[in-house]
C-alpha positions as CSV (number, residue, x, y, z in Angstrom):
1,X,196.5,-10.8,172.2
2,X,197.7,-13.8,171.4
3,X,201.8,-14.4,172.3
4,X,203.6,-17.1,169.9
5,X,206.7,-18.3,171.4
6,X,208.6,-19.6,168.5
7,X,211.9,-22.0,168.5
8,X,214.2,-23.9,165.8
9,X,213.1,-21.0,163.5
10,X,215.3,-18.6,162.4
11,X,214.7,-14.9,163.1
12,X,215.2,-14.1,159.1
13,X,212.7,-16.8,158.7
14,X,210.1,-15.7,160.6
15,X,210.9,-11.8,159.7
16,X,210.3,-12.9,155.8
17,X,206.4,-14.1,156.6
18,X,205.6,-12.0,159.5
19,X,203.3,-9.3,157.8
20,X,201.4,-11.9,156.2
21,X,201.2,-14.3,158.9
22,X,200.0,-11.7,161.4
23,X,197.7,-10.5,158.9
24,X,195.9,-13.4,158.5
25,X,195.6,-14.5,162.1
26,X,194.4,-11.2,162.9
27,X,191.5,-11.6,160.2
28,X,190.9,-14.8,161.6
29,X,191.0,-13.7,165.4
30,X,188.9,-10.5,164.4
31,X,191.3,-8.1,166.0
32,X,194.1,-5.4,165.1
33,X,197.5,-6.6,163.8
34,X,198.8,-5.0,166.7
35,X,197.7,-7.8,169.2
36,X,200.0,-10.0,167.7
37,X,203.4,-10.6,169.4
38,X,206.2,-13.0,167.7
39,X,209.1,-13.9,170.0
40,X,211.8,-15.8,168.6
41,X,213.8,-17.4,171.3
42,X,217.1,-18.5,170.1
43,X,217.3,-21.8,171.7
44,X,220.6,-24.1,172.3
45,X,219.6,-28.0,172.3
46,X,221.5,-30.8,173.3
47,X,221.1,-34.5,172.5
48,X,222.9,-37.0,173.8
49,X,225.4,-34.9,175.3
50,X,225.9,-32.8,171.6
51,X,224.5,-30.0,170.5
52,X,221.9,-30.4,167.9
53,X,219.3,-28.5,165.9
54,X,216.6,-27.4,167.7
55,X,212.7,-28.9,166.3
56,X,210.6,-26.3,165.4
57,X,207.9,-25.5,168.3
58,X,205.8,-22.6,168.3
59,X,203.9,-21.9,171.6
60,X,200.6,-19.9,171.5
61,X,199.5,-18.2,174.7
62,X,196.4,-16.6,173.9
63,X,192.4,-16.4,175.5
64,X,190.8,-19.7,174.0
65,X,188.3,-19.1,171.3
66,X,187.4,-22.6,170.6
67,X,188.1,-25.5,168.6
68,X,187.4,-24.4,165.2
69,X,189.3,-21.1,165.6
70,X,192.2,-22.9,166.9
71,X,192.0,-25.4,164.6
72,X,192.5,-22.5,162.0
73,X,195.1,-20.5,163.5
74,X,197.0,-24.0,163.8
75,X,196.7,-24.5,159.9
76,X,197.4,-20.7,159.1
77,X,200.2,-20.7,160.9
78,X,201.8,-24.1,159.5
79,X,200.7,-22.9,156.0
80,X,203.2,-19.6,156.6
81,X,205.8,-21.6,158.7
82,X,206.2,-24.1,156.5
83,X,206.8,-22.1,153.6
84,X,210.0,-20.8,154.9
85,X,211.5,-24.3,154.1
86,X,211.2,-25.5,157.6
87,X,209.8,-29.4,157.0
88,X,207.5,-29.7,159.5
89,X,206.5,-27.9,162.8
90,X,204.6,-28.4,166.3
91,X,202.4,-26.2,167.6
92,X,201.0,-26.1,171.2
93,X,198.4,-23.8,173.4
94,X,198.4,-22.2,176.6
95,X,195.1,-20.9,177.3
96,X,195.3,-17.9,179.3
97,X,192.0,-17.3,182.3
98,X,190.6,-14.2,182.1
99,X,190.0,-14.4,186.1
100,X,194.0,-14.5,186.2
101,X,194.9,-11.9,183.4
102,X,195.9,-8.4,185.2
103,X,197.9,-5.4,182.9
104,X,199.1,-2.8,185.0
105,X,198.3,-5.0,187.9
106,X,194.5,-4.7,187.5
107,X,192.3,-7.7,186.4
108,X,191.6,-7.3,182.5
């Protein structure tokens, strides 16, 4: 299930490598394409009292499934990002607790 909340992408960006990028992370994750949700938030920054571009950030809220998974998800995801042309890219994780995940207000 995990959530990537993306920023200082475009949504045409992210729309061109979606199938593949979800594709692989779903290989990698062993689960369904359909666990994978891509938000793109579009995202107004301001620098020193001007509007500027917005760096490219990608959250991932997802149940942890260690270092060498993440490690890979982090790379796969770079890999697809930055072949849209974006120069470089940050990527951060929010670990969700299973002990404080409910759907439907009942504890997953």
């Amino acid at each position: 299930m995990p959530h990537m909340i993306i920023r200082g992408i475009s949504v045409p960006q992210i729309q061109s490598i979606s199938k593949a990028l979800v594709a692989d992370l779903a290989t990698l994750c062993a689960c369904g394409t359909d666990n994978f949700m891509l938000e793109c938030l579009p995202t107004i920054s301001i620098q020193d009292g001007q509007v500027s571009d917005t760096y490219p950030f990608i959250e991932v809220g997802w149940f942890d499934r260690g270092q060498e998974v993440r490690d890979a998800y982090a790379s796969i995801v770079t890999k697809h990002i930055l072949a849209t042309g974006v120069p470089e890219v940050e990527i951060a994780f929010k670990v969700y607790r299973e002990d404080s995940y409910y759907w439907n207000g009942k504890l997953v």
